[in-house]
PDB file of N, CA, C and O in Angstrom, chain B, residues numbered from 101:
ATOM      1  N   UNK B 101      -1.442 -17.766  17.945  1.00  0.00           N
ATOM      2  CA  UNK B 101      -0.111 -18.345  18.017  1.00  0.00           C
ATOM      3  C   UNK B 101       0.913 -17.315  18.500  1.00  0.00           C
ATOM      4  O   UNK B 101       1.764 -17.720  19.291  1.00  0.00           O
ATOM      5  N   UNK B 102       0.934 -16.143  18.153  1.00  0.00           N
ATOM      6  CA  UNK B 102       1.985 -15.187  18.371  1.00  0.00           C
ATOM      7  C   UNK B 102       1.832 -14.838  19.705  1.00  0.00           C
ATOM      8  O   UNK B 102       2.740 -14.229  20.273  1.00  0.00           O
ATOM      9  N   UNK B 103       0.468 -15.240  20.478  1.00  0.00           N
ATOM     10  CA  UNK B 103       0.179 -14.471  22.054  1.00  0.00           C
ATOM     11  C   UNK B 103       0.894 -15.742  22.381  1.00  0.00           C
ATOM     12  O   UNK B 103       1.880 -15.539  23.091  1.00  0.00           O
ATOM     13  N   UNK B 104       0.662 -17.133  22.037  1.00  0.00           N
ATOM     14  CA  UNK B 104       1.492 -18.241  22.709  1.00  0.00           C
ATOM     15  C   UNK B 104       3.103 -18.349  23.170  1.00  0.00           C
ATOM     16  O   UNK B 104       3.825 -18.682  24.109  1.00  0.00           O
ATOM     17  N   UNK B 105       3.128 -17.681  21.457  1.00  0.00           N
ATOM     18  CA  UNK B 105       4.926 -17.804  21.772  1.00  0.00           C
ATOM     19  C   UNK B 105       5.640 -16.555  22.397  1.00  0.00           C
ATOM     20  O   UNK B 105       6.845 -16.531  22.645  1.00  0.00           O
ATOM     21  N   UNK B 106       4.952 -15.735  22.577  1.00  0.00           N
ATOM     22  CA  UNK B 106       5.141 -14.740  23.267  1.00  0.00           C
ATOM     23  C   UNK B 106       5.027 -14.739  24.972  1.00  0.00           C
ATOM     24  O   UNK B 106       5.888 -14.220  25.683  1.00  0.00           O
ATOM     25  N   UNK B 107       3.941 -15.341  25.434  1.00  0.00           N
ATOM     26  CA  UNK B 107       3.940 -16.332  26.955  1.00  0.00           C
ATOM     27  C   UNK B 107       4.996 -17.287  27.186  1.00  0.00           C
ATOM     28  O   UNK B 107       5.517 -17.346  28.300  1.00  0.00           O
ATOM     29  N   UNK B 108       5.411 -18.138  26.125  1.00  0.00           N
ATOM     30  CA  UNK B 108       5.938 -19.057  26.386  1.00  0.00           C
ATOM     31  C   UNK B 108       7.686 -18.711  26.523  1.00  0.00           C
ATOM     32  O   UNK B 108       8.553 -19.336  27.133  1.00  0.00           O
ATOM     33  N   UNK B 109       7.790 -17.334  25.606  1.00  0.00           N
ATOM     34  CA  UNK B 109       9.488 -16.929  25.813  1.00  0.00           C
ATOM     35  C   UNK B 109      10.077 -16.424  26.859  1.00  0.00           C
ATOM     36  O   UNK B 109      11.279 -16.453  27.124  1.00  0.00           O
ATOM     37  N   UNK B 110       8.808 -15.735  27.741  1.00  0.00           N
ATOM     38  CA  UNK B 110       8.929 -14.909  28.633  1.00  0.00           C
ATOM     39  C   UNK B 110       9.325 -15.698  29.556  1.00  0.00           C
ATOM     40  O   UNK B 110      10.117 -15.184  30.346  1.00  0.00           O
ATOM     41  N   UNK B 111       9.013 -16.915  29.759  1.00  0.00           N
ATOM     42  CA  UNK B 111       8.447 -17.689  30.861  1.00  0.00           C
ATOM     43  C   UNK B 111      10.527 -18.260  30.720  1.00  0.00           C
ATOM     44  O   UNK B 111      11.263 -17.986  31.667  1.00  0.00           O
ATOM     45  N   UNK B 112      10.937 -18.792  29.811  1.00  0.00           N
ATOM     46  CA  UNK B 112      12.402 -19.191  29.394  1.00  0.00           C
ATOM     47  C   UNK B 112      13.725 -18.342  30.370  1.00  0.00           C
ATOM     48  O   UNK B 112      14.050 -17.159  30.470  1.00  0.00           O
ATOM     49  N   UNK B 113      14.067 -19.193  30.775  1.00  0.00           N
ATOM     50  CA  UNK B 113      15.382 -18.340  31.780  1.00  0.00           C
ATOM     51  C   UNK B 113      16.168 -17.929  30.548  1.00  0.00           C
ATOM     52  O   UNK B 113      16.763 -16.854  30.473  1.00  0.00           O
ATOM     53  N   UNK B 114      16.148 -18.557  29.888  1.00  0.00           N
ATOM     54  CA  UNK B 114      17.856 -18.487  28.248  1.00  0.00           C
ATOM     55  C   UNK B 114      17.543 -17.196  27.441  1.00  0.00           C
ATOM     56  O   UNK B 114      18.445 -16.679  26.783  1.00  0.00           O
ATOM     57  N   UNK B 115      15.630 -16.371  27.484  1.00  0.00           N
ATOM     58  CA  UNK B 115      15.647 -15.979  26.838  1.00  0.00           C
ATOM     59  C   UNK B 115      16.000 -14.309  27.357  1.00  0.00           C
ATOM     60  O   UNK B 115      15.496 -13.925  28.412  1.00  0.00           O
ATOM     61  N   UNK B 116      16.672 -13.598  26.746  1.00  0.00           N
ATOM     62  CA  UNK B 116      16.831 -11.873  27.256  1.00  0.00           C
ATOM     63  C   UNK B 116      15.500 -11.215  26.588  1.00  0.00           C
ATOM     64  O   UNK B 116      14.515 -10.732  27.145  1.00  0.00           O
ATOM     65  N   UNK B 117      15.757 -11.338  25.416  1.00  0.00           N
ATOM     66  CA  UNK B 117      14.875 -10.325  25.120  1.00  0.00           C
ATOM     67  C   UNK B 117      14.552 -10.925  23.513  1.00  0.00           C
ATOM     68  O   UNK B 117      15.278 -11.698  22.888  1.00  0.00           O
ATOM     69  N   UNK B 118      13.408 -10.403  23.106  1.00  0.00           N
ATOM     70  CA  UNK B 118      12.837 -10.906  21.648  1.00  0.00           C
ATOM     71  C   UNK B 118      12.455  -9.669  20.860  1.00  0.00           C
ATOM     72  O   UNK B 118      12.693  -8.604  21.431  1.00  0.00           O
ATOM     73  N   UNK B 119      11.902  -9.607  19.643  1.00  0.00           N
ATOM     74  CA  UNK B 119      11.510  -8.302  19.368  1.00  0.00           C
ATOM     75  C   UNK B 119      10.827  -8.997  17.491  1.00  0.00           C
ATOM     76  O   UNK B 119      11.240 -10.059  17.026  1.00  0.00           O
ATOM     77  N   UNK B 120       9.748  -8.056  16.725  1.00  0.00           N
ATOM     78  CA  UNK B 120       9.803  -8.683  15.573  1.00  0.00           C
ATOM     79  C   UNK B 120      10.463  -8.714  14.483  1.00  0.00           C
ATOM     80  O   UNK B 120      10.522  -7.497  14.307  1.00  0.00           O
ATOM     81  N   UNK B 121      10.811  -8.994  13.925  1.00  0.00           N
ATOM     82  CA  UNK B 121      11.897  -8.942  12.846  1.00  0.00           C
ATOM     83  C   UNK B 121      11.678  -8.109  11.531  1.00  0.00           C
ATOM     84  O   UNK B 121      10.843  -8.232  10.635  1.00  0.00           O
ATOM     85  N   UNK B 122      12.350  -7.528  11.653  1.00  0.00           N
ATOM     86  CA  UNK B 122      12.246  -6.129  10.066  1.00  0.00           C
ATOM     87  C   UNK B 122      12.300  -6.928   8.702  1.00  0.00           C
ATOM     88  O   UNK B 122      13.089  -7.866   8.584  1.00  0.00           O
ATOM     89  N   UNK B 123      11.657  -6.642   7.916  1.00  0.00           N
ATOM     90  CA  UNK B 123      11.368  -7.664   6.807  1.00  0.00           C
ATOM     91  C   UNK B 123      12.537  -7.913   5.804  1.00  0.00           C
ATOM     92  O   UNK B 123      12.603  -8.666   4.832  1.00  0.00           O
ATOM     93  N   UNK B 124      13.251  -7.223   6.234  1.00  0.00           N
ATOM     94  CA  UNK B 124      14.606  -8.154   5.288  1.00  0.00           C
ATOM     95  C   UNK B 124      15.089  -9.036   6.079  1.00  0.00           C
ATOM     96  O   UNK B 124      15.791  -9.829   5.451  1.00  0.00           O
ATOM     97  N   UNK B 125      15.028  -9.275   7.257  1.00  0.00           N
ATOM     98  CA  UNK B 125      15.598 -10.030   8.442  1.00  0.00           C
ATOM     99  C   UNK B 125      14.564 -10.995   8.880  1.00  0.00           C
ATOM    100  O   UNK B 125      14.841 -11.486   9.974  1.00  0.00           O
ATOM    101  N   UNK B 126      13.160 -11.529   8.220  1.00  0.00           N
ATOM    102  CA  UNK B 126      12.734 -12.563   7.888  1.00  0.00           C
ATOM    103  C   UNK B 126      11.399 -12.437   7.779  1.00  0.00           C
ATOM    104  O   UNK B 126      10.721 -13.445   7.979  1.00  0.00           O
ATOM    105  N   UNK B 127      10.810 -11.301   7.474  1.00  0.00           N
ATOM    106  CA  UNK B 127       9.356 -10.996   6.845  1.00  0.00           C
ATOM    107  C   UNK B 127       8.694 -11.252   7.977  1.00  0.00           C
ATOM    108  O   UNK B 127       9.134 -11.488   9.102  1.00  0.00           O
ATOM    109  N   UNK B 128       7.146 -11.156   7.419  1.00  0.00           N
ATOM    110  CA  UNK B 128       6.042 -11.161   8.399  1.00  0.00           C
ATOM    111  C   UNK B 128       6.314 -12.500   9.497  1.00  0.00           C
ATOM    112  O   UNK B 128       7.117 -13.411   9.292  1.00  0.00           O
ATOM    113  N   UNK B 129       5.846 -12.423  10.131  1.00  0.00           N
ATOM    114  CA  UNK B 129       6.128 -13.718  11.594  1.00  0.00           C
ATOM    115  C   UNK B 129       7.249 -13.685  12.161  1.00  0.00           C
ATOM    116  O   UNK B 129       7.279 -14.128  13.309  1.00  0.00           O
ATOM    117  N   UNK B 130       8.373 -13.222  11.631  1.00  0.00           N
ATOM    118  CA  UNK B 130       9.348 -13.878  11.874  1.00  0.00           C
ATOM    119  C   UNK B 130       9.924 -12.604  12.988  1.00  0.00           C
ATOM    120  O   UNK B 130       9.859 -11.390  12.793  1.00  0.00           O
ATOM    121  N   UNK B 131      10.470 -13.293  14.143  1.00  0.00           N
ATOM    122  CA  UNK B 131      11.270 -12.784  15.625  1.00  0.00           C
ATOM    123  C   UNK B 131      12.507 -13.132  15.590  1.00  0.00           C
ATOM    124  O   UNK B 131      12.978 -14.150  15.083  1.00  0.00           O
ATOM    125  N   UNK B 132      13.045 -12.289  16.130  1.00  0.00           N
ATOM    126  CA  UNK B 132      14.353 -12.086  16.448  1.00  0.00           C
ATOM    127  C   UNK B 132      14.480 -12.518  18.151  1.00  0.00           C
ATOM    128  O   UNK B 132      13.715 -12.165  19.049  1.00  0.00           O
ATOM    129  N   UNK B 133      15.283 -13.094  18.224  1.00  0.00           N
ATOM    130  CA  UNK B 133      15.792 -13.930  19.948  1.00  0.00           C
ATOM    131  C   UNK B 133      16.707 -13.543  20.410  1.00  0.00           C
ATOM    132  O   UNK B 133      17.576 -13.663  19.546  1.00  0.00           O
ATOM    133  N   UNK B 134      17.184 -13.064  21.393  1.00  0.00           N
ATOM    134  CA  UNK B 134      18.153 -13.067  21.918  1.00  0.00           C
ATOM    135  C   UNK B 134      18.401 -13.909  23.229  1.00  0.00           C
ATOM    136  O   UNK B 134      17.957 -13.746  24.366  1.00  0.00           O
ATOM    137  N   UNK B 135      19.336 -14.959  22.658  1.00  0.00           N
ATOM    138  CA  UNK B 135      19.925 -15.921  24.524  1.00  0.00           C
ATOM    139  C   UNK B 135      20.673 -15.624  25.225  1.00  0.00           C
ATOM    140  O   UNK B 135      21.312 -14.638  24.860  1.00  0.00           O
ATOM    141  N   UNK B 136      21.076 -16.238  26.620  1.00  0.00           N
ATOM    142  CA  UNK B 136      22.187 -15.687  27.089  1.00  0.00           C
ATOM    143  C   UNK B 136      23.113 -16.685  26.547  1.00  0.00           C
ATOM    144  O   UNK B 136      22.495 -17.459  25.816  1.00  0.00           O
ATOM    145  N   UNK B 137      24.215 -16.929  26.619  1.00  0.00           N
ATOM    146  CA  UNK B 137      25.415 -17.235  26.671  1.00  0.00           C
ATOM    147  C   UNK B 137      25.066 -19.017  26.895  1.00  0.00           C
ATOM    148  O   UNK B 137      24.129 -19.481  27.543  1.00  0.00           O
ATOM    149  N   UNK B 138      26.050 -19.728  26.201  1.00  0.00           N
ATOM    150  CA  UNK B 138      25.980 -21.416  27.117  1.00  0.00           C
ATOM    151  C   UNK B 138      27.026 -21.000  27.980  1.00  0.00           C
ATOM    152  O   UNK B 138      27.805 -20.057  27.845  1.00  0.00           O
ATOM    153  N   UNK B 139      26.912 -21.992  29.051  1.00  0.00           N
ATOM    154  CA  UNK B 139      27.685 -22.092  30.317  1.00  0.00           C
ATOM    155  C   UNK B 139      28.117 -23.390  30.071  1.00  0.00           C
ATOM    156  O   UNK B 139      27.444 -24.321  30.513  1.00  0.00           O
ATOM    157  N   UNK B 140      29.489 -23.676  29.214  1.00  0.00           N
ATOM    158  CA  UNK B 140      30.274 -24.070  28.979  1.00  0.00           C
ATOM    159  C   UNK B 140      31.241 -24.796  30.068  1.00  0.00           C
ATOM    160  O   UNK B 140      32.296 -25.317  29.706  1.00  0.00           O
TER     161      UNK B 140
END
């Protein structure tokens, strides 16, 4: 699952950049996202 969602973010125009998340910031599994901006 993690190789999936990892193919699948890359592939996302919205997404910049991802990274895994430090365990106070949501334990094991859990990623951090970064989007760009809405175009409002």
């Amino acid at each position: 699952l993690r190789g999936m969602l990892h193919s699948w973010l890359v592939q996302k125009d919205e997404v910049v950049a991802f990274c895994v998340a430090n365990k106070a910031d949501g334990g094991h599994g859990a990623l951090i996202v970064l989007l760009k901006p809405a175009l409002n």
